[in-house]
C-alpha positions in Angstrom: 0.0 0.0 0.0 1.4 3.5 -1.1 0.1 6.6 1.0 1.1 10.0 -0.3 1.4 12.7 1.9 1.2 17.0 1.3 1.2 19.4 4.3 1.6 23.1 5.4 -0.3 24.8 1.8 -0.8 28.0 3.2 -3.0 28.7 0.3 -3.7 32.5 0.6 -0.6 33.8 2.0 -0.7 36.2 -1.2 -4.6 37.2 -0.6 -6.7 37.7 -4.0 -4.0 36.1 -5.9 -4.8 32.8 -7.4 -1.7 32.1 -8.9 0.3 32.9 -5.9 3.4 31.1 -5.5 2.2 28.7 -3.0 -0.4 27.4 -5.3 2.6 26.9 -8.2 4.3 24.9 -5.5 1.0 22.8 -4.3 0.5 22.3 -8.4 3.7 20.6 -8.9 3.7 18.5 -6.2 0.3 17.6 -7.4 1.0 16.7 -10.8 4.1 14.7 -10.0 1.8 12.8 -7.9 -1.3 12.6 -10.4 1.2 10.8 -12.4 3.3 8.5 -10.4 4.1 4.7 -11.3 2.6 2.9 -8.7 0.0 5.3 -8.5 -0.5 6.1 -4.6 -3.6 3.9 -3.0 -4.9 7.7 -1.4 -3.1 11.1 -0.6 -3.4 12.9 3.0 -3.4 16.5 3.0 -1.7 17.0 6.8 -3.1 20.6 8.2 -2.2 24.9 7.4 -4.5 23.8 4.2 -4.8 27.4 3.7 -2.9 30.5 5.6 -5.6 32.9 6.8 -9.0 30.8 7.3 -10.8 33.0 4.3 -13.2 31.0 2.0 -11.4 31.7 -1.0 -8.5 30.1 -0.3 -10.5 26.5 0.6 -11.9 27.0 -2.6 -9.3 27.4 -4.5 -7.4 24.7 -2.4 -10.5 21.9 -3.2 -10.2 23.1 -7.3 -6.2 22.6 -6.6 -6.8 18.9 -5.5 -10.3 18.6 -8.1 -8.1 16.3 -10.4 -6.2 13.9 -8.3 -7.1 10.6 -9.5 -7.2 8.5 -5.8 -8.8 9.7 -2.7 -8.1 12.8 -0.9 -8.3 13.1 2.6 -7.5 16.5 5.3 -6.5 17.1 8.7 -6.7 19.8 10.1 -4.0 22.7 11.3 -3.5 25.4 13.1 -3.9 28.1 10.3 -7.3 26.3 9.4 -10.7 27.0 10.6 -13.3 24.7 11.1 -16.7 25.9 10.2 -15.0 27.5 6.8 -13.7 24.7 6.4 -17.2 22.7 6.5 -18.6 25.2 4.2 -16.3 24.3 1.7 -16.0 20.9 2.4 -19.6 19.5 3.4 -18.7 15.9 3.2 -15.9 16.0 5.6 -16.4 14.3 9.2 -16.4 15.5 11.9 -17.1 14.5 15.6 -18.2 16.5 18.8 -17.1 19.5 16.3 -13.7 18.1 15.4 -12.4 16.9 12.2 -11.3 13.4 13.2 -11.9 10.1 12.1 -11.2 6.5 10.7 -10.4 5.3 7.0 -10.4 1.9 6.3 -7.8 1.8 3.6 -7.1 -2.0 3.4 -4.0 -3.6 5.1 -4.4 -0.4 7.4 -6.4 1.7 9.3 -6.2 5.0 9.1 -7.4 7.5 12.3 -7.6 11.2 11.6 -6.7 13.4 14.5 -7.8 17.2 15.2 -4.9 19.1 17.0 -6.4 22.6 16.0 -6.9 24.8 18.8 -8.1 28.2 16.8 -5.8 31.1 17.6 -2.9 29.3 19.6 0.3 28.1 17.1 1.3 25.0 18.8 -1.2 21.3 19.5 -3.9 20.9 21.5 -5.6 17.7 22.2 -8.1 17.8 25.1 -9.8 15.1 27.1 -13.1 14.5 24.6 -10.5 14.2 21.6 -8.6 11.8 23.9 -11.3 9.8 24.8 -12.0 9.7 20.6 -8.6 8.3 20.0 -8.9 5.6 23.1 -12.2 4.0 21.7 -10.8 3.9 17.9 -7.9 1.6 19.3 -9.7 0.1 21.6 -12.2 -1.2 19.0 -9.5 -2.6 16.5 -7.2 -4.3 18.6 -6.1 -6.5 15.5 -5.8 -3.7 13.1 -3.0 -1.8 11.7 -3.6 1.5 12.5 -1.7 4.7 11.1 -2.9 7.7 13.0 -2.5 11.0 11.0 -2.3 14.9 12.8 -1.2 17.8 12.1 1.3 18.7 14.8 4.2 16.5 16.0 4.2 15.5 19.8 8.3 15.3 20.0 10.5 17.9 20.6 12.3 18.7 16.8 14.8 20.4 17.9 14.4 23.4 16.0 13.7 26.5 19.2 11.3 28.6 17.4 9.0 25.8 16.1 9.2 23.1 19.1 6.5 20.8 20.8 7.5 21.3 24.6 7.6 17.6 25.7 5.6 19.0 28.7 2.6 20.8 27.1 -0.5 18.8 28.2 -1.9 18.0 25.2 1.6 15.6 24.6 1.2 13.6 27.8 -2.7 13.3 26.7 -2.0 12.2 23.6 0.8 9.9 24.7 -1.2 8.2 27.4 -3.4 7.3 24.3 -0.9 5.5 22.1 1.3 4.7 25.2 1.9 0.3 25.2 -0.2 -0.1 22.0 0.6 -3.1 20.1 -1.8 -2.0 17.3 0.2 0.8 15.7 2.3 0.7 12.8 3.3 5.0 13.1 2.1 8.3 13.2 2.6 11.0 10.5 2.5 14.5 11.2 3.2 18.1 9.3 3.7 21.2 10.7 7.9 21.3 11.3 7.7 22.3 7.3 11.2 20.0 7.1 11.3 16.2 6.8 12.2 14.8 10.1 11.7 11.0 11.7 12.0 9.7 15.3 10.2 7.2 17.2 8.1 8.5 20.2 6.2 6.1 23.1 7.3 3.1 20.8 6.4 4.2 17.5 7.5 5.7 14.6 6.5 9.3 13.5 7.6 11.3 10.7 7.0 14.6 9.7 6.3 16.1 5.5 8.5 19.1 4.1 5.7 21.5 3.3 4.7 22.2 0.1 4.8 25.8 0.7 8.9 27.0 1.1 10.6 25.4 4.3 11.3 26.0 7.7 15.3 26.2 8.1 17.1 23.8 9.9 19.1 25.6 12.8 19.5 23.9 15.9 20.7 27.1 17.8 18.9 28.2 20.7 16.5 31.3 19.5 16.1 34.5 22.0 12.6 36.3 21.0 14.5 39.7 22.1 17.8 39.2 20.6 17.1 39.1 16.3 20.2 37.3 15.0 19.3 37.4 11.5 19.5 34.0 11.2 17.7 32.3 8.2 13.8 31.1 9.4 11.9 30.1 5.9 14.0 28.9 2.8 12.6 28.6 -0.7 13.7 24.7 -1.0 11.7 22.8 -3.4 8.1 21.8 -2.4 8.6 18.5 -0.7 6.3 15.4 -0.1 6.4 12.1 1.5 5.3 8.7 0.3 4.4 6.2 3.2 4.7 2.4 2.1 4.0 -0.5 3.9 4.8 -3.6 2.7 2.7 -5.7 5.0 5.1 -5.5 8.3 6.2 -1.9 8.4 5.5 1.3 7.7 8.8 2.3 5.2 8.7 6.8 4.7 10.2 8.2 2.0 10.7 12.0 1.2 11.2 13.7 -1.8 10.8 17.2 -3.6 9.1 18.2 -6.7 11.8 19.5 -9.2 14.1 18.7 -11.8 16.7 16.0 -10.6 20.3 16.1 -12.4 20.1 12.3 -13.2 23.0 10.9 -13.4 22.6 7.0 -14.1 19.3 5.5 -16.0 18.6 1.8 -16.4 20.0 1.0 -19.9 21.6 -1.9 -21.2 25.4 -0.7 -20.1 22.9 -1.8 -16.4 21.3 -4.9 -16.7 24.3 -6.8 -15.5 24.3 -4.7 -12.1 20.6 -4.8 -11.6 20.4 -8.4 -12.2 22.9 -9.4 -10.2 21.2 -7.5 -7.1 18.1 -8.6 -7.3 19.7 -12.4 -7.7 20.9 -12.0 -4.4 17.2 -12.2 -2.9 16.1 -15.7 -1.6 13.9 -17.3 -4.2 15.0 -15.0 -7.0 14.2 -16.0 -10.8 
């Protein structure tokens, strides 16, 4: 199974402009994927949809992912707002007024989290929206289940953008997932940088954004001292492709550009590849 993963739009940063440069970098991640040999099984759209919770901009964001040819389905982050997003989006589901829940998608089970709390930057996750995620696990104790958010609970690293390990809505969350035998990961957004740890036993990767990057600088960060230090990079719009090939959940990150390719599989190859995949029990 092949998941495909966008996250951190920002549709809108440029307001009344529809071809602003966000939406040329959602359109070629989008048409690389629309494309792609194997086709991805279904695409998740990880949160900060758009940038400024307008209308418009979920408008233009559902025409932006009108021709993807395999199922489409959003979290929510914390740029977003709900009830424009419902407008927009009338078939979306939510539960006790937050946009979370389950996709059966095969050899796994997908659950949808809601980390949105509207005018705060960082995660929330309160008690109702724990006691959500408790009875999805609880009730597929057999299932492989992939639970998708929008904000990572570990600490990245990175001052300005960091989860504090001891924000409540972490040891919520944790005490959820905490001893589960029946996850296979977690993938999040919001870091705008590719980045993959493991966290209470299980792995969880983040999505570069498709809007530009955050930049990655370890340093520690003093709001009253500006060091100029870089913050957002145009990098290529990035994307992640989560396989599992029936025992693990294998992440893979890539951007949406022109490579320099340096090797192709021609017939100066077919010794080397041959002799590879030879090496595999029961080969030819």
């Amino acid at each position: 199974m092949l998941i495909a993963q966008v996250t951190d739009i920002h549709l809108g940063f440029e307001p009344d402009s529809p071809g602003e440069f966000n939406r040329q970098r959602l359109d070629r991640v989008l048409e690389e994927l629309a494309v792609m040999q194997p086709r991805p099984d279904l695409l998740v759209a990880t949160g900060d949809l758009i940038d400024r919770g307008d209308k418009v901009s979920y408008e233009r964001l559902r025409e932006a992912f009108s021709g993807i040819p395999f199922p489409v389905h959003y979290a929510l982050g914390n740029h977003d707002v709900r009830t424009t997003f419902a407008e927009v989006f009338p078939e979306a589901t939510f539960d006790g007024g937050f946009l979370q829940y389950v996709v059966d998608a095969g050899p796994l089970r997908l659950i949808v989290l809601d980390t949105l709390e509207e005018g705060r930057h960082g995660g929330a996750f309160c008690a109702a929206r724990a006691a959500w995620l408790k009875a999805r696990l609880d009730e597929a104790p057999d299932a492989r289940n992939l639970i998708v958010l929008h904000h990572p609970p570990f600490e990245a690293g990175i001052p300005w953008m960091n989860t504090d390990p001891a924000e409540p809505w972490v040891e919520r969350l944790a005490e959820c997932v905490r001893g589960r035998s029946n996850l296979v990961g977690m993938i999040c957004g919001h870091i705008h940088r590719a980045i993959a740890t493991t966290w209470e036993g299980t792995l969880v990767a983040t999505c570069p954004s498709t809007a530009p990057q955050v930049a990655l600088d370890l340093r520690h960060i003093d709001a009253d001292l500006p060091d100029e230090r870089n913050l957002i990079i145009a990098d290529p719009p990035g994307y992640a492709l989560h396989w599992f090939n029936g025992r693990e959940l294998v992440t893979h990150w890539d951007t949406a550009e022109d490579h320099q390719v340096l090797a192709k599989f021609d017939a100066n190859l077919t010794d080397m590849v041959r002799e590879m995949l030879s090496e595999r029990p029961g080969a030819f």
